[in-house]
C-alpha positions as CSV (number, residue, x, y, z in Angstrom):
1,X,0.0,0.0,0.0
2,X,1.2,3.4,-1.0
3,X,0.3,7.1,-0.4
4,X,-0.7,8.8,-3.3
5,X,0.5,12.5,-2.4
6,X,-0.8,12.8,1.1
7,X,-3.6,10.3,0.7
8,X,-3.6,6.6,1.1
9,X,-7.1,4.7,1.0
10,X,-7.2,1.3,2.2
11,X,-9.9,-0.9,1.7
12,X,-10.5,-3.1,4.4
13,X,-11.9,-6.8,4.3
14,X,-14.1,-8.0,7.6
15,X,-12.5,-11.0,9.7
16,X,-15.2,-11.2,12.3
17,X,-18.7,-9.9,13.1
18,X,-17.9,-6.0,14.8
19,X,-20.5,-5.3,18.1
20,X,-21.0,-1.5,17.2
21,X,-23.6,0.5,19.4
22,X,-25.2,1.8,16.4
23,X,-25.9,-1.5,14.9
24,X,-29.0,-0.1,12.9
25,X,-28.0,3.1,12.1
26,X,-27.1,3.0,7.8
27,X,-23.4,2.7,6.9
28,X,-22.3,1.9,10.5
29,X,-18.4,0.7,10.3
30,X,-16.0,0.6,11.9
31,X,-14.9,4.5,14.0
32,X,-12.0,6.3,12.9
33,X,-12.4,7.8,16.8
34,X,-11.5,4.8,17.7
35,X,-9.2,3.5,15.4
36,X,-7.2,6.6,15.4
37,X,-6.0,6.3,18.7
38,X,-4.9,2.5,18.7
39,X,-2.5,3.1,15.7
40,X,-1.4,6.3,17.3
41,X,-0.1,4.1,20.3
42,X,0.8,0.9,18.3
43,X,3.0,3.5,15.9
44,X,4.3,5.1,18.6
45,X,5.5,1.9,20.4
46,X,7.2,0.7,17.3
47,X,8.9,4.5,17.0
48,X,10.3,3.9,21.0
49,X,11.3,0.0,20.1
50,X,13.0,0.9,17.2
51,X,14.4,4.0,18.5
52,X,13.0,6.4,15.6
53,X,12.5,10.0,16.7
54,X,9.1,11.3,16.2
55,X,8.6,13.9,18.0
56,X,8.0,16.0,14.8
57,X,5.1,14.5,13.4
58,X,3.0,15.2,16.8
59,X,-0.1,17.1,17.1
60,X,1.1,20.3,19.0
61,X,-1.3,21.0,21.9
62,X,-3.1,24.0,21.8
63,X,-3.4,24.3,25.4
64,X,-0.8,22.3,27.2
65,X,-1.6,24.1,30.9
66,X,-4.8,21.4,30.6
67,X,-2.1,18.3,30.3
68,X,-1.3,16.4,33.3
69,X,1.4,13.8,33.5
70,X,-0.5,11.0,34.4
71,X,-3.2,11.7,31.3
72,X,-0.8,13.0,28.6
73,X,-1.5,11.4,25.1
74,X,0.5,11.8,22.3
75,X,-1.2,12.0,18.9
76,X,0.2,11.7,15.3
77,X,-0.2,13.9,12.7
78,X,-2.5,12.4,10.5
79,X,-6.4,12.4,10.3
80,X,-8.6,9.7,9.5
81,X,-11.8,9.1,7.8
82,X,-13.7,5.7,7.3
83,X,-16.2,5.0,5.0
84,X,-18.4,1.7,3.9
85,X,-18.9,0.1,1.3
86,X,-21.4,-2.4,2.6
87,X,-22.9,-3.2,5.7
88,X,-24.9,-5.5,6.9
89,X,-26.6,-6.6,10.4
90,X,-26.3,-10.0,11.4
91,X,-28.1,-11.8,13.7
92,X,-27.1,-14.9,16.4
93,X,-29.2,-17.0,18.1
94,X,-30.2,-15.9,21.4
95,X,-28.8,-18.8,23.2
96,X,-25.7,-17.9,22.0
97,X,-24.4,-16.0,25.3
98,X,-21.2,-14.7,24.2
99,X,-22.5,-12.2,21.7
100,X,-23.1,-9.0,24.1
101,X,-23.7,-6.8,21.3
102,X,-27.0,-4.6,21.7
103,X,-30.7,-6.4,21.7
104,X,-32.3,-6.6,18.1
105,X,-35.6,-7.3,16.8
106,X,-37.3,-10.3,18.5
107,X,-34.9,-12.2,21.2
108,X,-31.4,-11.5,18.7
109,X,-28.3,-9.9,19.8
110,X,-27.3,-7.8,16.5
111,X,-24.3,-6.7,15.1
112,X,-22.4,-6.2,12.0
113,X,-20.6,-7.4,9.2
114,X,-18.9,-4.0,7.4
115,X,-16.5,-3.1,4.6
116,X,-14.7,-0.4,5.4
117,X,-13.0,2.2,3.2
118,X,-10.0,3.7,5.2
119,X,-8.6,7.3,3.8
120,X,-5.5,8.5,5.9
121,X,-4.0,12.3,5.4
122,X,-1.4,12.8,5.9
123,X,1.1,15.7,5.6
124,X,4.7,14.4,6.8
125,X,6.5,12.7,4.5
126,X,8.2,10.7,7.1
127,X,5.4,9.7,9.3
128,X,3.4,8.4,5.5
129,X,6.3,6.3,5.3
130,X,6.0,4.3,8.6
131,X,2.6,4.2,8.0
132,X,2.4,2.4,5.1
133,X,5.3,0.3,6.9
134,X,3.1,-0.8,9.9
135,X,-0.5,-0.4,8.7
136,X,-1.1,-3.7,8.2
137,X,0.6,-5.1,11.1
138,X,-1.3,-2.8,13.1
139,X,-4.5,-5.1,11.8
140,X,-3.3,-8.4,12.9
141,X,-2.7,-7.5,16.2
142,X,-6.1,-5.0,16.9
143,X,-9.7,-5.8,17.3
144,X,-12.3,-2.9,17.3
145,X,-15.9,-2.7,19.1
146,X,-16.9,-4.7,22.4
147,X,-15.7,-8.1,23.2
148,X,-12.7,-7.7,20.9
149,X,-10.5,-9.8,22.9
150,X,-12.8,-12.4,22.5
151,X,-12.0,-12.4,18.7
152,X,-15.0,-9.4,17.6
153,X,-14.3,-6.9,15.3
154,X,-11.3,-8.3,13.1
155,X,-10.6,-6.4,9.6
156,X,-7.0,-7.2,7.7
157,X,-6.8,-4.5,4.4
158,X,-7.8,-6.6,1.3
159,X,-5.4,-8.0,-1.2
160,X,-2.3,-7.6,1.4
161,X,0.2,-10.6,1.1
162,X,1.0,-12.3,4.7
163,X,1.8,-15.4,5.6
164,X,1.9,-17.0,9.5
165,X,5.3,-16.7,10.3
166,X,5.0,-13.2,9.9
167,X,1.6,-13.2,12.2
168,X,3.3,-14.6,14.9
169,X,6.0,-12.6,15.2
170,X,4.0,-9.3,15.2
171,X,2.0,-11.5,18.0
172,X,5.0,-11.4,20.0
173,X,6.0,-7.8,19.4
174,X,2.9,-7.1,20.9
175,X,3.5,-8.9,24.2
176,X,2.6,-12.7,23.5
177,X,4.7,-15.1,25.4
178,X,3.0,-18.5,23.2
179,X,0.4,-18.6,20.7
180,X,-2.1,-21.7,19.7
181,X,-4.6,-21.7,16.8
182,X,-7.9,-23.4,15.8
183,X,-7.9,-24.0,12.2
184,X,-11.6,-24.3,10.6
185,X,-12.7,-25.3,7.3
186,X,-14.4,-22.1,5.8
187,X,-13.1,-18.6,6.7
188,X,-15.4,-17.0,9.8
189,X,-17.0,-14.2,6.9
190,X,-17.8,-15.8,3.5
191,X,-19.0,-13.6,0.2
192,X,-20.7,-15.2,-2.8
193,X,-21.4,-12.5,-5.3
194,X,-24.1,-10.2,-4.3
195,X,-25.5,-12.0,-1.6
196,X,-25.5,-11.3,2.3
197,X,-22.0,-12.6,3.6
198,X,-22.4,-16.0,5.0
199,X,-21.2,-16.2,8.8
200,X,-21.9,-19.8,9.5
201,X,-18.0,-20.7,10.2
202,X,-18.2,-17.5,12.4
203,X,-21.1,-18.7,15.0
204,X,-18.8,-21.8,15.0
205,X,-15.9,-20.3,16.1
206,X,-17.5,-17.9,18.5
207,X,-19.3,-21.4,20.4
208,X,-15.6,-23.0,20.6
209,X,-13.9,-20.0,22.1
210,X,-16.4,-19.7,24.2
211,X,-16.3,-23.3,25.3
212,X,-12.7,-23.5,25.5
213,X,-12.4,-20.1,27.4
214,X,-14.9,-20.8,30.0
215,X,-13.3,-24.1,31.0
216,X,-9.6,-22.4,31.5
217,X,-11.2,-19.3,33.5
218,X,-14.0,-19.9,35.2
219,X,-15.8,-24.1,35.0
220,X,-18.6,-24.9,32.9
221,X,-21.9,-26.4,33.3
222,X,-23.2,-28.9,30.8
223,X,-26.8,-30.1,30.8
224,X,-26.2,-33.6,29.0
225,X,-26.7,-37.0,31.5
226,X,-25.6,-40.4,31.0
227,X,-26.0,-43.3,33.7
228,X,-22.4,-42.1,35.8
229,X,-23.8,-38.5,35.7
230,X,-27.5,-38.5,35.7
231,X,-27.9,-34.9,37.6
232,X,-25.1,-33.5,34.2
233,X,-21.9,-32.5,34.4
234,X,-19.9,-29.7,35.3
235,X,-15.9,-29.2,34.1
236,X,-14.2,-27.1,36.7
237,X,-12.1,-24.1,36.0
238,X,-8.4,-25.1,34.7
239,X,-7.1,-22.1,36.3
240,X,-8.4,-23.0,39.4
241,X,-7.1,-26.9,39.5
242,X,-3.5,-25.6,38.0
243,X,-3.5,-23.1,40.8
244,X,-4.3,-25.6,43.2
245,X,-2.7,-28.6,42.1
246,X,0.8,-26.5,40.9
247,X,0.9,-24.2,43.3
248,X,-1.1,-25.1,46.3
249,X,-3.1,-21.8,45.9
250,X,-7.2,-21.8,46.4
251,X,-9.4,-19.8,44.7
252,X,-12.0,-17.3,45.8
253,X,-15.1,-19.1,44.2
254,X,-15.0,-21.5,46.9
255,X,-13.8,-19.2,49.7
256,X,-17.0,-16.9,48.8
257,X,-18.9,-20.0,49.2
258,X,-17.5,-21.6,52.5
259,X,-18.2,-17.8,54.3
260,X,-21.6,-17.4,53.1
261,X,-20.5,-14.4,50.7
262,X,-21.8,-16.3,47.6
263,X,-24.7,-19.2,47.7
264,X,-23.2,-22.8,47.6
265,X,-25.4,-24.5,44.9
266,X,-24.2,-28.0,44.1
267,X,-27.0,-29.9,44.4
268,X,-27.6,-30.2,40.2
269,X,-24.5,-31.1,39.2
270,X,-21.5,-33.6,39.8
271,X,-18.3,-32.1,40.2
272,X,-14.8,-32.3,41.4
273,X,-14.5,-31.2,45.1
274,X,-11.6,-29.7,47.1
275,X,-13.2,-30.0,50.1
276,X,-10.2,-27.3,52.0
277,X,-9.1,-24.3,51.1
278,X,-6.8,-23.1,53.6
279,X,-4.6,-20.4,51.4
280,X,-7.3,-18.6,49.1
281,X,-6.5,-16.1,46.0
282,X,-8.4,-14.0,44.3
283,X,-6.6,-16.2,41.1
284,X,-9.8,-15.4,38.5
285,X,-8.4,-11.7,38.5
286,X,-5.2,-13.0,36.3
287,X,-6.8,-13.7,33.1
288,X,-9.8,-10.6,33.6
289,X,-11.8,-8.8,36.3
290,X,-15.2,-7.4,35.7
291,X,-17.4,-6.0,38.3
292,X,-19.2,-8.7,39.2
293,X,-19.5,-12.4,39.3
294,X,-23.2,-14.4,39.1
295,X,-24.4,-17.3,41.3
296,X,-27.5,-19.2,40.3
297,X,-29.7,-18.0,44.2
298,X,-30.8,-21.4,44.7
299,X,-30.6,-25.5,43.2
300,X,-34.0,-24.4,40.9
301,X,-31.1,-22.4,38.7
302,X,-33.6,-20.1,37.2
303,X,-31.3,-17.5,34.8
304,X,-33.5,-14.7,35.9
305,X,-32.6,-15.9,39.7
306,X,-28.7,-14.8,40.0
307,X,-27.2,-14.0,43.0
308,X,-24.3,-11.0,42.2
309,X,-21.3,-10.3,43.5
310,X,-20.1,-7.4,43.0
311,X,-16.2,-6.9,43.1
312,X,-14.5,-3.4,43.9
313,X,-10.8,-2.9,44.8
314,X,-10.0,-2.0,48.1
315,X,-8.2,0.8,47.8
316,X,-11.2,3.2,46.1
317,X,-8.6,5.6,44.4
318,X,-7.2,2.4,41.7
319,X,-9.2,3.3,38.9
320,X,-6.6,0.7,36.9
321,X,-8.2,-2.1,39.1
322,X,-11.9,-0.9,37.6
323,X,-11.3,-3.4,34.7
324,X,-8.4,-5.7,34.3
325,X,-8.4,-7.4,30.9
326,X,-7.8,-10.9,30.1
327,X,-3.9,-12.1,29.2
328,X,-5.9,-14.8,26.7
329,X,-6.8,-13.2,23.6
330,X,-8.1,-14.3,20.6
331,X,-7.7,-13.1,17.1
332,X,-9.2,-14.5,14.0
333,X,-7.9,-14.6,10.8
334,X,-9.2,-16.3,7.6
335,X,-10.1,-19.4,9.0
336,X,-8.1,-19.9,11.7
337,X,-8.6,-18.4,15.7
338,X,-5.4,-17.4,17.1
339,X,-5.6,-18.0,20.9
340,X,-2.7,-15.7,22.6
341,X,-1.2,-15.6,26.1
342,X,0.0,-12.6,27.6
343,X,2.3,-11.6,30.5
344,X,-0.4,-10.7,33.7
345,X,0.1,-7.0,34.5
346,X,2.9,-6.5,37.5
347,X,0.1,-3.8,39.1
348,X,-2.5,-6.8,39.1
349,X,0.0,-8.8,41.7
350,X,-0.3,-8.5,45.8
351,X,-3.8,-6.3,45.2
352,X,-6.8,-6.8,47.8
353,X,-10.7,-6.1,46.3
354,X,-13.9,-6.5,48.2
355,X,-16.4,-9.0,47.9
356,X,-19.5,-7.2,48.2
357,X,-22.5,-10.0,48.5
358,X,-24.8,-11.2,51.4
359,X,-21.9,-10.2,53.7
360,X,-18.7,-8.2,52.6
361,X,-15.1,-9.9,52.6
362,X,-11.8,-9.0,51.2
363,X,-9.4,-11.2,49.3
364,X,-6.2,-10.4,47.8
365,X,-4.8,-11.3,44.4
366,X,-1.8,-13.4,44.0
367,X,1.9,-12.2,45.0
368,X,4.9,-12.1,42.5
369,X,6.2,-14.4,45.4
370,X,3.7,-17.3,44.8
371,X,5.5,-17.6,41.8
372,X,8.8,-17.7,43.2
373,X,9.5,-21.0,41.2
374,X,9.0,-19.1,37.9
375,X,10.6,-16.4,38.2
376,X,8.1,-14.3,40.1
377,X,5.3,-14.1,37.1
378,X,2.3,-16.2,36.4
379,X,4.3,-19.4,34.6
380,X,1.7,-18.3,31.3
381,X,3.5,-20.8,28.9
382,X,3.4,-23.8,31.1
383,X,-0.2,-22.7,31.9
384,X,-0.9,-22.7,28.6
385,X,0.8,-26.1,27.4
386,X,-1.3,-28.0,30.5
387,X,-4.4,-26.3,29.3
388,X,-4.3,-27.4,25.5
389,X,-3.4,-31.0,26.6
390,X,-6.1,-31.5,28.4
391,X,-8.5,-29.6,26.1
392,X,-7.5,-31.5,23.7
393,X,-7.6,-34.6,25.6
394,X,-9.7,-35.7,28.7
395,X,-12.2,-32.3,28.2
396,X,-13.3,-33.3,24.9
397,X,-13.9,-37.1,26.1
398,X,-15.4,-35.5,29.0
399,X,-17.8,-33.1,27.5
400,X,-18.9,-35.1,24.4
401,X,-17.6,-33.0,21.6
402,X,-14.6,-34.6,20.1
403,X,-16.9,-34.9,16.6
404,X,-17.5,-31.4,16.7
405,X,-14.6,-29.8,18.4
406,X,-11.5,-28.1,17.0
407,X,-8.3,-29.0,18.3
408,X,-5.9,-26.5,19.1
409,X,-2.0,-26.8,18.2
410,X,0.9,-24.7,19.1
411,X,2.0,-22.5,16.5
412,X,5.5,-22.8,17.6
């Protein structure tokens, strides 16, 4: 891709349905508001790495007396305008839970499939260059819209050249410590001459991240029976056995259980037990913290029942704390789904938060000294390894879904 002048115009090809808030509105795409910024800071990191001076192609501040140090942004010289040149809403079933995008017509979580026309301006000879330099890597690493670490709002500009060796290495300049893909059979958005694009492959790969993110985080309940498990089944969190069994650290779902902060529902489902849990962690706050964590209220488990537990940090002042994302991402491409560990955020270590429920209880995070054995950082690679083998292993025996499942291989 190449400037023409000071204008370079991009056509970009959708990887992934994009939750947008204006889902309805005509021509909704993808927000230079927000895309602007990203590349501003993915540029800018690649300026520092590779020790390239830019301090010439920033926007000057008009007023810098209304700069603080703490919220100082630096922003490139260069505007942005994004056009489409098709979108269309697409629906998902409304049992499908991981689609938060906004509510539809009927009982349908909506979003989009767009085509967006990118037009950058830019003015700096210089900063054009390093733009059409990174632009596209700036697309393999970033997801736009809501739940875009869950593999939401994926574009790559059309007719680029890349292969995977490539992929993975941009992966790792942006913080991966090991990367694992799914590889499917159809790519997640198919187009067939004028017709709606096809997102079949999509739903597919949305259900399996789902699957295999919800049994490394937090457990999963599954409604089938058979004669050894005739109330279903449930497969417990990953992270909490590998904490456990690795590292003799508990977890707080069963210390919010044992001191009446959360309800203790077992009744409907067999389970493995650790019956003690004499050194609890907050450990779910390494791979993601929202603001609150559900409980079905009682062994009916009605949806519209939920006990919630609401989750603040102690110390009201750490806005950071707010929302911690997850270090497992996921990035599709084509027809594969990139799954990609990350480093856990040295300010997320030693941290206490409140449980706020029936009673209220604090707990803290684990220490960089739980993990004196490995260095003093959440082992993510070994974590990782464990996980896929038994995904790929006793979880699919166990959960009936080796005929339809994917398995996932390291991509190193």
């Amino acid at each position: 891709m190449k400037f023409t002048g000071s204008k370079l115009t991009v056509n970009l090809w959708p990887q992934s349905p994009l939750i947008h808030f204006q889902y309805d509105q005509r021509g909704a795409t993808l927000r230079a508001s927000e895309m602007k910024p990203k590349l501003d800071k993915f540029l800018i990191g690649r300026f520092k790495e590779k020790e390239i001076h830019y301090e010439d192609w920033l926007i000057e501040k008009k007023d810098k007396s209304k700069e603080t140090d703490d919220k100082k942004t630096e922003a490139l010289s260069y505007k942005v305008r994004i056009t489409s040149r098709g979108t269309y809403k697409v629906e998902l079933k409304d049992n499908y839970s991981i689609f938060y995008g906004n509510m539809g017509e009927g009982n349908y979580k909506m979003g989009i499939i767009s085509f967006p026309v990118i037009t950058i301006f830019c003015f700096k000879k210089g900063l054009r260059e390093q733009i059409e330099k990174y632009l596209t890597s700036f697309f393999m690493v970033t997801n736009f819209g809501t739940m875009q670490g869950k593999g939401f709002g994926g574009f790559m500009p059309q007719n680029e050249q890349w292969d995977e060796k490539t992929l993975i290495e941009e992966f790792k300049s942006a913080g991966a410590k090991t990367v694992y893909k799914m590889k499917f059979d159809k790519k997640a958005v198919v187009v067939t001459g004028r017709n709606p694009p096809q997102i079949e492959t999509s739903i597919k790969m949305f259900n399996q991240i789902k699957t295999f993110y919800s049994v490394m985080k937090s457990g999963l309940n599954m409604s089938f029976k058979n004669p050894d498990n005739p109330k279903g089944w449930y497969a417990r969190s990953f992270l909490f056995r590998y904490m456990h069994d690795e590292l003799n650290i508990d977890n707080e779902k069963a210390w919010m259980k044992e001191l009446d902060i959360a309800p203790n529902v077992e009744k409907n489902h067999v389970r493995e037990v650790y019956p003690e849990n004499p050194n609890p962690r907050y450990v779910r706050a390494l791979f993601g913290k929202g603001d609150k964590i559900e409980f079905f209220a009682d062994e009916n488990l009605k949806k519209d029942e939920k006990k919630l537990i609401k989750i603040v940090p102690a110390d009201s002042q750490s806005d950071s704390l707010d929302r911690i994302p997850s270090i497992v991402r996921f990035k599709i491409i084509d027809n594969f789904v990139y799954i990609i560990g990350m480093e856990v955020p040295k300010e997320v270590y030693d941290q206490e938060f409140v449980f706020k429920g029936d009673i209220d209880k604090a707990l803290k995070t684990p220490s960089k000294a739980d993990f004196s054995d490995y260095g003093g950082v959440f082992p993510i690679e070994d974590f990782m390894a464990k996980y896929v083998e038994y995904y790929n292993g006793g979880l699919h025996k166990d959960l009936r879904i080796t005929a339809n499942n994917i398995m996932v291989v390291n991509c190193e």
